[in-house]
C-alpha positions in Angstrom: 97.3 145.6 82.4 95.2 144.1 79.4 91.8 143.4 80.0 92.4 140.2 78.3 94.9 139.6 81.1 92.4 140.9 84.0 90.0 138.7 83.4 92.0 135.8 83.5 93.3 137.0 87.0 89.6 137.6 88.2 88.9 134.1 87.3 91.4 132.2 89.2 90.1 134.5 91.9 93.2 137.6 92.4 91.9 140.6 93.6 93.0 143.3 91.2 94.0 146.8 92.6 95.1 149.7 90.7 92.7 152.8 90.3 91.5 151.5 86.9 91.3 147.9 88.3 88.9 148.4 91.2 86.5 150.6 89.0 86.4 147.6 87.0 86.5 144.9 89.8 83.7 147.1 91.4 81.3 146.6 88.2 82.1 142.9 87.1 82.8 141.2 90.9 83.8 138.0 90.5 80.9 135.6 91.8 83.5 133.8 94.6 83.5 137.1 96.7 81.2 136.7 99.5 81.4 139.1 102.5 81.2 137.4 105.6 81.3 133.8 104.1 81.4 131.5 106.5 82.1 128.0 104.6 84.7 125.8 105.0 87.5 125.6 102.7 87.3 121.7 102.7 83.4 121.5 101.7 83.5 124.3 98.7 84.2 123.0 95.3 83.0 125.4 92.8 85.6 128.2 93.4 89.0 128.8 93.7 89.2 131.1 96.7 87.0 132.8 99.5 87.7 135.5 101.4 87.8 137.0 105.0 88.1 141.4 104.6 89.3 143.3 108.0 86.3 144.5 109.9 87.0 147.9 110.3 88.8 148.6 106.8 89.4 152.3 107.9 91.7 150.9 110.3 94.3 150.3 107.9 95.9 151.3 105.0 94.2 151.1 101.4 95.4 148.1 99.4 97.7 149.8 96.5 99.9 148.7 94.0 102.8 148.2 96.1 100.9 145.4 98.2 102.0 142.0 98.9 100.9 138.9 101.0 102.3 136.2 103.3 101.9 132.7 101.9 100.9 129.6 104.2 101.1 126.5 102.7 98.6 124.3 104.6 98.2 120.9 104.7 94.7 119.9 103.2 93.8 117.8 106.2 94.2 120.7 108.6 93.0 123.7 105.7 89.9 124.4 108.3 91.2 124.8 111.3 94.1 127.0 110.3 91.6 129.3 108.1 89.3 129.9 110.9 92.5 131.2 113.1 93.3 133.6 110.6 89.7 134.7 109.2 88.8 135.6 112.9 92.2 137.3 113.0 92.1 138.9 109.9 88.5 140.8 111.2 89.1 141.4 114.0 91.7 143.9 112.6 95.0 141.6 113.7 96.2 140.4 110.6 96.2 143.0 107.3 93.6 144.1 105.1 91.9 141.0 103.7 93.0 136.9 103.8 92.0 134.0 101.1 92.4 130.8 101.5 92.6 128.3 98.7 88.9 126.1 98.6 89.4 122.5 96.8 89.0 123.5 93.6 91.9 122.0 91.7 94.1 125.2 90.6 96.5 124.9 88.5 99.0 127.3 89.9 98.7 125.3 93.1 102.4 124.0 94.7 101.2 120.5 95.3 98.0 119.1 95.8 98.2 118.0 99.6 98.3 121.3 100.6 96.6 124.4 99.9 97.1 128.2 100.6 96.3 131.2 102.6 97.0 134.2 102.0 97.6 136.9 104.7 97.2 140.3 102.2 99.2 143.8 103.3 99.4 146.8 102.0 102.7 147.8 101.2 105.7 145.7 100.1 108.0 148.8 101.1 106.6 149.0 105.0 108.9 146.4 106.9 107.2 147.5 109.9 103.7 146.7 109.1 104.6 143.1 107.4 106.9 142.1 110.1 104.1 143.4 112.8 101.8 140.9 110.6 104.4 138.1 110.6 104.4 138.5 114.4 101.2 138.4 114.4 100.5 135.3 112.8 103.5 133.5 115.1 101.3 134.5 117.7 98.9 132.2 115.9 100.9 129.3 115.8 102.5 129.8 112.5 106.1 129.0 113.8 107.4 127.8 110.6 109.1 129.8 108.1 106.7 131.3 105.1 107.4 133.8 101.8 106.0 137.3 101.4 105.3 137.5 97.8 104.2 141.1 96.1 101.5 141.3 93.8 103.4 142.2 91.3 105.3 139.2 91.3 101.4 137.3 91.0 100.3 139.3 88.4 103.4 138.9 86.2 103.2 135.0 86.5 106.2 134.9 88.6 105.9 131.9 90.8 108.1 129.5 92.6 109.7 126.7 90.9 112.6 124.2 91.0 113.9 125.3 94.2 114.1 129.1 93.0 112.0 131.5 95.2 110.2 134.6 94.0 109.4 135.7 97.8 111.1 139.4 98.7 111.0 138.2 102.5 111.1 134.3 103.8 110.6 134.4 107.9 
């Protein structure tokens, strides 16, 4: 991937992952990372995204290319109460490796502006078991609806949603 093209992802916020990537990602962090952050996605303006990580992180899988993530679409109004579920979740080792959760900075690959996203990360695409355990696991939640699993790869080629057609490899 360019660096051109990494850059631009790091500013709207994606986490890049390949070996090359996190050597990078490790020396230029982008400033909207903050462990343990405990703001609410309704009061923060200033980024696109924060972040909740797994509290044990040996606990699970590395994050490689082949990883993917579980997309809620959130009604603004509600955005707080439904990140908190899954942050506490997420590190307390229930979820997958990491969450983000769209803040109220106006993005411009956002679906629709009364409603924002979380994103439930895992680690591999190719491991039904481990995303439908995470799936589960956010029913258990309360998340009865049906949501997409998008890869990363899809994200990082631009490939979203539009006009009806879905990019999502899994919609449960």
């Amino acid at each position: 991937m360019g660096k051109k093209r990494q850059s631009g992802y790091r500013a709207l916020g994606y986490r890049l992952r390949s070996t090359e990537s996190v050597r990078a990602e490790e020396q230029i962090r982008p400033v909207d990372v903050i462990a343990g952050d405990e703001r609410r996605p309704s009061e923060v303006f200033e980024q696109y995204w924060l972040y909740a990580e797994r509290g044990e992180a040996d606990s699970y899988p590395e994050h490689g290319d082949r990883g993917g993530k579980w997309m809620l679409f959130i009604k603004t109004a509600q955005i707080d109460e439904w990140w908190a579920k899954i942050k506490a979740a997420t590190e307390s080792g229930l979820l997958g490796s990491s969450a983000k959760v769209a803040t109220m900075k106006p993005n411009p690959n956002a679906a629709a502006n009364y409603t924002r996203l979380i994103c439930v990360c895992t680690y591999d695409v190719d491991d039904e078991r481990d995303c439908l355990r995470v799936r589960h696991a956010l029913r258990d939640l309360g998340v009865t609806w049906k949501i997409p699993y998008k890869t990363d790869a899809d994200t990082y080629a631009g490939r979203y949603s539009r006009n009806g057609v879905r990019v999502s490899k899994r919609y449960e």
